[in-house]
C-alpha positions in Angstrom: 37.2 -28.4 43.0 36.7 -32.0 41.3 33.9 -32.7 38.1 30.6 -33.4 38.9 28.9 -36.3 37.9 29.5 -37.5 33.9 26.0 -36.3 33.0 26.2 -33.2 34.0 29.9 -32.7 33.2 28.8 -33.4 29.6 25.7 -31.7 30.0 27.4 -28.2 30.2 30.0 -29.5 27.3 27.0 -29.8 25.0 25.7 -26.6 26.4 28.9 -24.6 24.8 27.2 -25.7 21.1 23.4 -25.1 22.0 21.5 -21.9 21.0 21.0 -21.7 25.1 22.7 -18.8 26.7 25.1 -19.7 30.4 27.5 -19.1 32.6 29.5 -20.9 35.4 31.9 -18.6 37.7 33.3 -19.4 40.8 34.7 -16.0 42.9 38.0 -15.6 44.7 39.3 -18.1 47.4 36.0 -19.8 47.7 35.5 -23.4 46.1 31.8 -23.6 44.3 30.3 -22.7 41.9 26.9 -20.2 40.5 25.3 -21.4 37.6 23.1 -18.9 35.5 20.8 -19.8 32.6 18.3 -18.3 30.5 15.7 -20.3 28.9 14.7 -18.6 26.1 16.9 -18.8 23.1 16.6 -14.9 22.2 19.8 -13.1 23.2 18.9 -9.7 25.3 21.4 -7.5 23.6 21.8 -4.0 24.9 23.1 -0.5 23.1 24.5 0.9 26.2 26.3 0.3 29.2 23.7 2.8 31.1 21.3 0.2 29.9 22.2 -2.0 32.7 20.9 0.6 35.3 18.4 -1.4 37.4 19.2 -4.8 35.8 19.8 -8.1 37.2 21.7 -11.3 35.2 25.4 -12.2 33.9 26.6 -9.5 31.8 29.2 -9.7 29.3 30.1 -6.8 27.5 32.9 -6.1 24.8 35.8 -3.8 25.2 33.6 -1.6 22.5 30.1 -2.2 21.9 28.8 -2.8 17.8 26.1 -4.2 16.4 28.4 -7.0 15.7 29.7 -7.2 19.6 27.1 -6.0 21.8 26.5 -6.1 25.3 24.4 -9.3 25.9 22.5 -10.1 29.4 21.9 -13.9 30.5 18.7 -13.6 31.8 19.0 -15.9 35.3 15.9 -17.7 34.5 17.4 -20.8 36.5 20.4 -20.6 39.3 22.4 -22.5 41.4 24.8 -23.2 43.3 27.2 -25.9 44.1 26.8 -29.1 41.8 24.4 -30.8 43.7 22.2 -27.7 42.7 23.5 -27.6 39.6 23.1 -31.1 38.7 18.9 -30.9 39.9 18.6 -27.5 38.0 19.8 -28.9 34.9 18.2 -32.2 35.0 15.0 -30.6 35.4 15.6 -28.7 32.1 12.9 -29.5 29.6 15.4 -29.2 26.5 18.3 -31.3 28.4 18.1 -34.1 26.1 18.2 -31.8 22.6 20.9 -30.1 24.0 23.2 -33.3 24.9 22.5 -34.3 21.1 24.1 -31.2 20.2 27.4 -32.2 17.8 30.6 -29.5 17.0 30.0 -27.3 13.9 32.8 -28.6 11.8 34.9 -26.3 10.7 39.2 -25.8 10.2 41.2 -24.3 12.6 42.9 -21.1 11.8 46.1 -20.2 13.3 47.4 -17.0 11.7 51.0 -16.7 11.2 54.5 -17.5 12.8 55.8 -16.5 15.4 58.2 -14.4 13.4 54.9 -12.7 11.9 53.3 -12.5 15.2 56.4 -10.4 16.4 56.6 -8.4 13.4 52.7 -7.2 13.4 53.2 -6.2 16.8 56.3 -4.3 16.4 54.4 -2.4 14.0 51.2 -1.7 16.3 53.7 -0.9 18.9 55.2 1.8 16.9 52.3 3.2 15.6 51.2 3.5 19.5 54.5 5.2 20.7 54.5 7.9 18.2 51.8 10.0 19.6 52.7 9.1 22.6 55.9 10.3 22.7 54.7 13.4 21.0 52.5 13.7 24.1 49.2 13.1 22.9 48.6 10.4 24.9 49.5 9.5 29.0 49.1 6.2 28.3 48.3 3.4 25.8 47.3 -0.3 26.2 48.2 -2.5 23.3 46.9 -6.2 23.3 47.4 -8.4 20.6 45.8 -12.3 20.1 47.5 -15.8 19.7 46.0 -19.0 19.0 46.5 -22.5 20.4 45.3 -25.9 18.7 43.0 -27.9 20.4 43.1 -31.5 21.1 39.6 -33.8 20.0 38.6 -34.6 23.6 39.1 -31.2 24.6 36.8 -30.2 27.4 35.4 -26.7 28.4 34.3 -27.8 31.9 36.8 -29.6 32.5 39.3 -26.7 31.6 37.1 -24.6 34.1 37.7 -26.9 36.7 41.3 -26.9 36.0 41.4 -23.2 36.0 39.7 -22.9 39.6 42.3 -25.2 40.9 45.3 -23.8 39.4 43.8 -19.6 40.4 42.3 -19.7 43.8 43.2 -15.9 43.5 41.2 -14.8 39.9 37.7 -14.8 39.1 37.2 -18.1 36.9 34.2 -18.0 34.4 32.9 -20.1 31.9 30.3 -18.3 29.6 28.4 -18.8 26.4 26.1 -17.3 24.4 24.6 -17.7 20.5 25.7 -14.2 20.1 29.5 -14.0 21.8 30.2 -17.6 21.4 32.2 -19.3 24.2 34.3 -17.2 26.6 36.7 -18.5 29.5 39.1 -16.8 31.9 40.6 -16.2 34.8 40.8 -12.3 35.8 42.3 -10.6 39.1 40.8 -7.3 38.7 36.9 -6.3 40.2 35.6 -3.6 38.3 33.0 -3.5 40.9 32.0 -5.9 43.4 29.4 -5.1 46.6 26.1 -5.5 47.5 23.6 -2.6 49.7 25.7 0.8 50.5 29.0 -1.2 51.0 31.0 -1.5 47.2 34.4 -1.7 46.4 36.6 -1.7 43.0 40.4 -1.7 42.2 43.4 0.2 40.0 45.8 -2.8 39.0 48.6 -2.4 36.4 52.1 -3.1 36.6 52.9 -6.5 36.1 56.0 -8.9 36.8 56.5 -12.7 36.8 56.5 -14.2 40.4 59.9 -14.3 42.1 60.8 -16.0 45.1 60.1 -12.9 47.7 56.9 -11.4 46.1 56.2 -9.1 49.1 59.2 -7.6 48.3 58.9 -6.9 44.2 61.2 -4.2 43.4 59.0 -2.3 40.8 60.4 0.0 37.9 59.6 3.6 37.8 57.4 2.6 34.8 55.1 0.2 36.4 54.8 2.8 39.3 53.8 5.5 36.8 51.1 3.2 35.0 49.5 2.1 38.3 49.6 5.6 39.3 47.6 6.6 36.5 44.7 4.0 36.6 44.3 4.7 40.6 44.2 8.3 40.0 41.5 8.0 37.2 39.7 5.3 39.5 39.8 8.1 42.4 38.1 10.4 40.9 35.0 8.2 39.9 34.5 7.2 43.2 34.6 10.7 44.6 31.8 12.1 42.3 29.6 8.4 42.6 30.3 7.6 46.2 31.0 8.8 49.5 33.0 7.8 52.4 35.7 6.5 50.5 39.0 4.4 52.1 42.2 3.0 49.7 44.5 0.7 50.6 47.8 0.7 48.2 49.6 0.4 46.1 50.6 -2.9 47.2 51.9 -6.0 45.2 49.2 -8.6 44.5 49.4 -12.1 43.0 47.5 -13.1 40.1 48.7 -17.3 39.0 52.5 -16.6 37.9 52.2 -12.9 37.9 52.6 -9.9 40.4 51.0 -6.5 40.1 50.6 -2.9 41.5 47.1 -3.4 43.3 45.0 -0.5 44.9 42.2 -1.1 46.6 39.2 1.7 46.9 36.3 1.1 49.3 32.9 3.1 49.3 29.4 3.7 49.9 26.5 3.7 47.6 23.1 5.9 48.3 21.1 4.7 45.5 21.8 0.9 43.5 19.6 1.4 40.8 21.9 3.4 38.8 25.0 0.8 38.5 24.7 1.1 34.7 25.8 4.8 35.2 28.9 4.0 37.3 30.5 0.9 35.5 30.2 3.2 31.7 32.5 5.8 33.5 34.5 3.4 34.8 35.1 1.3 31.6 37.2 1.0 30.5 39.9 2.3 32.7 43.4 2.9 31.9 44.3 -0.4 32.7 43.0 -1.5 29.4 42.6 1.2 27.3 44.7 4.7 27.9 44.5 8.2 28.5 42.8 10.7 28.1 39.9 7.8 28.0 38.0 8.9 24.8 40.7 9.7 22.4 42.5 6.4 23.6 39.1 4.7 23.2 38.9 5.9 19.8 42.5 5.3 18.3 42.7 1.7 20.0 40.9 0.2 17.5 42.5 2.0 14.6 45.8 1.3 15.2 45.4 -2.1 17.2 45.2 -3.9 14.1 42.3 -6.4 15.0 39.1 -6.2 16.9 39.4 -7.3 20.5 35.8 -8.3 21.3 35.1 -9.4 24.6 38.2 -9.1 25.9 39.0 -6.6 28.2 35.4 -5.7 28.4 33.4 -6.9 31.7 31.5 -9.9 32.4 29.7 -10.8 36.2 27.0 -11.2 38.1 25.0 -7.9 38.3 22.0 -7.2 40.6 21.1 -3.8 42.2 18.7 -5.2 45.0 21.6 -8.1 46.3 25.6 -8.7 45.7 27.2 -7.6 42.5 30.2 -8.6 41.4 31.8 -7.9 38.2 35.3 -7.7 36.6 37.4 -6.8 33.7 37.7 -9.4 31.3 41.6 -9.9 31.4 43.5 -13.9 31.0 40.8 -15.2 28.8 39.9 -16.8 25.7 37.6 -17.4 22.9 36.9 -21.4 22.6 36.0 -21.9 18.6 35.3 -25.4 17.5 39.5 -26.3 16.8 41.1 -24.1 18.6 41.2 -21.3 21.3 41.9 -17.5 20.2 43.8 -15.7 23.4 44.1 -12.9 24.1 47.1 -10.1 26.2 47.9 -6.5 26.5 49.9 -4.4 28.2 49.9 -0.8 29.1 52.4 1.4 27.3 54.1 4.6 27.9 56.9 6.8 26.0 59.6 4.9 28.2 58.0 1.3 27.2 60.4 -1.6 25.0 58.5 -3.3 22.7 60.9 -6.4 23.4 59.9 -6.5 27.5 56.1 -5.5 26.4 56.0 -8.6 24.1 57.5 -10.7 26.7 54.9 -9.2 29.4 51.9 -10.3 26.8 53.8 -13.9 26.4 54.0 -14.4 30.0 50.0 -13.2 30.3 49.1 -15.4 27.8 50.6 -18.2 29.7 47.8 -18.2 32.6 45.3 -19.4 29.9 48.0 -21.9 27.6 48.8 -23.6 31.0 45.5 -24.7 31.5 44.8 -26.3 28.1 
């Protein structure tokens, strides 16, 4: 995928500083782009994940939702697709020229501690999240943690979207901004749900290595098998009671930029669309992100975490109930602030886990977004 013309290239720069509310995402293996805007300033925030029931725009909603993070909806009061579309949507735009005159908020860059800090605070976390596991409360546990990477003057978001489809031809790559969430980018493997009429589909994916020369043939560790088979097993059972006619394919190993993991695959049928809202609150957030049993994970996360993950590993995508949907967990991204990017990594964690290969598993997640800046 190569920039579009400089207008519009820094037409959609500017747009990451306006009050307008956007997104740009390009799907697996394909090579354009959709383009969703909303013309009205005001930010449609929502309460509830059921909210979204008969619904249509980009979502983007945090791994927990508070007054402070709430789910938003982009209203898609213009689309497109491909730049030439793109390019004539935007041009059209009545506010294009106040928007181009829009300038960075100034503001200092804050990057929190050494590396030697960074290590040491997640130590901590990590022991606070093994003790009840190992004392059984929990399955599992996903600890994330955040790092932050300077950003240069002529630093581009476009441009690093661009980069990011060419580098990912296997991830969802999205660009998306809102007065209310700020700027988001990332590059995520896994479909929450994705599908359009009866015919839907969503995935269990955990279990992660770095690529090696024979990927097919990725000799997993008992631990990664146990983790995977925990998210596919919570995944099952939401697809029995919502859908019917249900097929899997897995666990097999699929590629995601420089990383492998366990991937399961679960295809069904829909009778009734108008209730997506319903289906994506029990499936968020899966195990793959958060832990088991779901609630009591969901509820000591944040405790214990030891800061607030916002949009990451929530979902963001394209909803609509009457055409194709297709949505995902938030996973490889990053929040773009006027200096500097705040990224973001977890891993899932079980009473056999080493906090020394869990940190490295986070460094080598983190990679997918610092390889692109």
């Amino acid at each position: 995928m190569i920039l579009p013309d400089k207008h519009i290239h820094n037409l959609i720069d500017c747009l990451t500083r306006s009050n307008f509310s956007f997104a740009i995402y390009r799907l697996p293996w394909t090579d354009e782009c959709y383009f969703v805007m909303q013309t009205n300033p005001v930010t449609e925030t929502l309460n509830d994940i059921a909210d979204l029931n008969g619904k249509k725009g980009f979502v983007i909603a945090p791994f927990r939702i508070t007054e402070e993070q709430p789910l938003i909806l982009i209203r898609p009061d213009i689309t497109a697709f491909d730049w030439t579309e793109i390019g004539q949507a935007l041009s059209s735009f009545r506010y294009k020229d106040a928007i181009l005159s829009c300038k960075k908020i100034p503001g200092e860059a804050v990057c929190p501690f050494t590396e030697e800090e960074r290590y040491s605070r997640y130590n901590d976390a990590f022991d606070r999240f093994m003790e009840p596991l190992q004392k059984k409360a929990f399955k599992k546990l996903v600890l994330s943690r955040p790092a932050f990477h300077l950003l240069k003057e002529d630093f581009s978001p476009l441009e690093t979207f661009i980069k990011a489809c060419n580098e990912y031809p296997r991830m969802m790559i999205y660009l998306c901004h809102t007065p209310t969430t700020g700027t988001w980018m990332g590059s995520t493997p896994e479909i929450i749900l994705s599908g359009h009429a009866q015919n839907w589909n969503t995935v269990a994916l955990a279990g992660t290595m770095a690529v090696t020369e024979n990927q097919e043939s990725a000799e997993w560790s008992d631990k990664n098998k146990e983790e995977q088979a925990l998210v596919a097993e919570y995944i099952r059972k939401i697809v029995k009671r919502h859908g019917r006619k249900m097929t899997e394919k897995g666990p097999y190993t699929a590629r995601a930029g420089q990383l492998v993991h366990l991937k399961t695959d679960f295809h069904f049928q829909l009778k009734e669309t108008g209730f997506l809202g319903d289906l994506l609150k029990e499936l968020h957030p899966t195990p793959a992100v958060c832990g088991l049993p779901k609630a009591e994970a969901y509820a000591f996360i944040p405790e214990n975490e030891g800061y607030e993950r916002r949009y990451y590993s929530g979902f963001i995508g394209w909803l609509d109930p009457e055409g194709a949907t297709d949505i995902y967990v938030n996973l490889r991204c990053m929040e773009i602030r006027s200096h500097e990017v705040k990224l973001y990594a977890g891993g899932g964690i079980l009473p056999s886990s080493e906090v020394r290969l869990e940190w490295e598993e986070t460094e080598e997640k983190l990679k997918t977004m610092k390889n692109i800046l």
